[in-house]
C-alpha positions in Angstrom: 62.6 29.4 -9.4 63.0 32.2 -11.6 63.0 32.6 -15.3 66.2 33.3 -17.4 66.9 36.5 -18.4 67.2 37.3 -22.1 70.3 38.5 -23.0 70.1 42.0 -24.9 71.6 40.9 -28.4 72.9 44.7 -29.5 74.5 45.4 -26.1 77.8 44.5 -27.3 78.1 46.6 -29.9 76.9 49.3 -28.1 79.9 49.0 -25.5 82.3 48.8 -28.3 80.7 51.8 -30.2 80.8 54.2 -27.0 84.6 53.0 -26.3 85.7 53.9 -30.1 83.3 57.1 -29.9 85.5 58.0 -26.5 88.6 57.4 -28.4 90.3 55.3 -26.3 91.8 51.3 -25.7 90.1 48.6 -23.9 92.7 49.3 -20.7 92.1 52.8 -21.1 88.2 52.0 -20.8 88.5 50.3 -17.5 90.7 54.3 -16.4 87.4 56.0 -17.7 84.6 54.2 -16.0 86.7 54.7 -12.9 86.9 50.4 -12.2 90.7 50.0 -11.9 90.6 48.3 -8.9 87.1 46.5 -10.6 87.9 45.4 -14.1 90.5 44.3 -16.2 91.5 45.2 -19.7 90.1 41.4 -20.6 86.9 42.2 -18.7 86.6 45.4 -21.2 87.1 42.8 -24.1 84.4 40.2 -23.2 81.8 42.6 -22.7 82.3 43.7 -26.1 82.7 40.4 -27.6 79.2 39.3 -26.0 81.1 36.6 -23.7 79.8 38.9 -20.4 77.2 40.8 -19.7 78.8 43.6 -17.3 77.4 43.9 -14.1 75.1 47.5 -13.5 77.6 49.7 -11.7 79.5 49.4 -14.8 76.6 50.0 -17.0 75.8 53.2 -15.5 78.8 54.3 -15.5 78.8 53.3 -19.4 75.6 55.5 -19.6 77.2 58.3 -17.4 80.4 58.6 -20.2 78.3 58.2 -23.4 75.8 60.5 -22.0 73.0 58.2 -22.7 70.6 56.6 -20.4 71.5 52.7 -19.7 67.9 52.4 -21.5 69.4 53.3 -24.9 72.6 50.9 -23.6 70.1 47.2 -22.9 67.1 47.9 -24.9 67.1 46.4 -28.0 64.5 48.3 -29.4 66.9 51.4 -29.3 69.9 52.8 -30.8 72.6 55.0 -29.7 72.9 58.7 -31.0 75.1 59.5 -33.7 77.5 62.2 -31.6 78.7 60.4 -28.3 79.0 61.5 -25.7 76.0 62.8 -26.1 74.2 66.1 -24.8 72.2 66.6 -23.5 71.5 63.2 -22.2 70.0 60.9 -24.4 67.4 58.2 -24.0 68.2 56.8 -27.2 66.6 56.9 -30.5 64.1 54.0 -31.7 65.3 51.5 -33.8 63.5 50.5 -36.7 61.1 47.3 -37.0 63.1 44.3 -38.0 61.1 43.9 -41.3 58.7 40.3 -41.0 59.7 36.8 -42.2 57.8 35.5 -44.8 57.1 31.5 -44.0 58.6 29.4 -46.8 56.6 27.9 -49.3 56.3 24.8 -49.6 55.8 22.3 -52.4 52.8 20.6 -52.0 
């Protein structure tokens, strides 16, 4: 059997960030990626709430509206641009290292 796939942790935000960048509503959303007869306004809401991952046709389409590649959209190790949409098309711009956990010390 296969392994699990692990979940992208910032991909969430990232849906919600292009939405607000687009200026628009969760229904509204579903009218721009061109999935009314796909999605529902709810759907919109769980993908940004981290409850579902959306499925790629979506993502593109995401990436296709932000003007990002779907890279910069599940790669945690990226970040969006500052000016969505962008242009030209971005592949995102590198996140910085999460800074290292020192172990505890412990009393001995």
């Amino acid at each position: 059997m296969g392994t699990k796939r692990r979940k992208p942790s910032h991909l969430s935000e990232k849906l919600t960030r292009i939405r607000k960048a687009l200026g628009g509503s969760q229904g509204g959303m579903v009218e721009k990626l061109g999935f009314t007869d796909k999605l529902i306004r709810e759907r919109i809401s769980e993908f940004e709430l981290g409850k579902r991952e959306p499925p790629y046709d979506v993502l593109l389409a995401y990436g296709e509206l932000a003007g990002v590649y779907v890279d910069a959209l599940i790669d945690d190790n990226l970040d969006l641009p500052d000016k969505l949409p962008a242009s030209p098309k971005s592949p995102g711009i590198p996140r910085p290292p999460a800074p290292k956990r020192r172990p505890a010390k412990r009393d001995v």
